[in-house]
N, C-alpha and C positions, 0 to 999 in steps of 0.2 A: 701879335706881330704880323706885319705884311709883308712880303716879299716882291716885287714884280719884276719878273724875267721878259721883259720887251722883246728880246731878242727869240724867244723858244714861244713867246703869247701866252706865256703858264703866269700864274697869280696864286700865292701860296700863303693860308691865314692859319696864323697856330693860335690858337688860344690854352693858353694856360691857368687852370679856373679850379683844381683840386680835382673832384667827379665830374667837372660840367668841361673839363677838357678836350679840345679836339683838334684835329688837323683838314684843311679845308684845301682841294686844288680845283682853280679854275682854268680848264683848258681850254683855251678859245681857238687854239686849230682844230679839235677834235670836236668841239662844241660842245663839253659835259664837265657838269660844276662834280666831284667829290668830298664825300664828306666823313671822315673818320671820326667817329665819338667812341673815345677810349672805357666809359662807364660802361658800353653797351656791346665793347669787343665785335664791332661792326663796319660794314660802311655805306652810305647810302649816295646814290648814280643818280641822275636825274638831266635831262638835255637843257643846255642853254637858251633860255625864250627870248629874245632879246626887247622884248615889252619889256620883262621884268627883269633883266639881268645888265646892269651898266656895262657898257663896253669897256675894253681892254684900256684906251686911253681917258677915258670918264674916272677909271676907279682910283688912279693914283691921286684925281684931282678929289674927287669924293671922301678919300681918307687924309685929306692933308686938312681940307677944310672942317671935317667934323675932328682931328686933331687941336686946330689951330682955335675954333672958336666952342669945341666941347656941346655945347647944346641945339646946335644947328639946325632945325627940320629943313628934311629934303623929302624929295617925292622917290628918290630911288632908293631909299634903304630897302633893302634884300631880308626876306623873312621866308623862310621854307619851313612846312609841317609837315612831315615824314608820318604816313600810316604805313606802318611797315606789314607784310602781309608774309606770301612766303620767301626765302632765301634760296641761294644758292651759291655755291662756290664758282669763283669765275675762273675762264678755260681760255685757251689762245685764242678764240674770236672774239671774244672779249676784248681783250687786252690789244687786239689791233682796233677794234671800234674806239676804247676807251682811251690806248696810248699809254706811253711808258710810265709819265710821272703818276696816272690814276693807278697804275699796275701796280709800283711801286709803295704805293700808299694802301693798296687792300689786297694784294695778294696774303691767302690763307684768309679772310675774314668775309665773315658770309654778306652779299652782295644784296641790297637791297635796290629795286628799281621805283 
């Protein structure tokens, strides 16, 4: 499921998959994608590149199209590989780099960059 908040620039992907579950927020004021995987009681932070990251008004048109026609090749599907290395719990300077909705989404779960 996708959500798009126009109004706040937030972009919110839940996938619901048994273990392969997770909660996805794209901040586009803050410029940092999050990504909750429930299997791995985690979350992973990574800065918006905008080479690889479709813009805030591309995504809703990106997700309607691979809805509407299912097997689509586009050049901007979004693929991120996470080497997770060390953690850490994130602290108020975080959470103002990061912004509420990311806060929200990983407070308490160890923060991968």
């Amino acid at each position: 499921t996708m959500t798009i908040h126009n109004e706040e620039h937030i972009v919110d992907v839940q996938v619901r998959s048994g273990i392969y579950s997770s909660d996805t927020i794209f901040d586009y004021t803050h410029g940092y994608v999050a990504t909750r995987l429930f299997s791995r009681n985690a979350c992973f932070i990574m800065k918006i590149k905008k080479e690889f990251i479709p813009e805030l008004n591309e995504i809703g048109h990106l997700a309607f199209e691979k809805e509407t026609m299912k097997d689509v090749y586009s050049p901007n599907n979004v693929w991120a590989q996470f080497q997770p290395g060390s953690s850490r719990l994130g602290d108020f300077k975080d959470w103002i780099l990061y912004g509420k909705h990311i806060e929200n989404l990983c407070t308490g779960l160890p923060l991968y960059q």
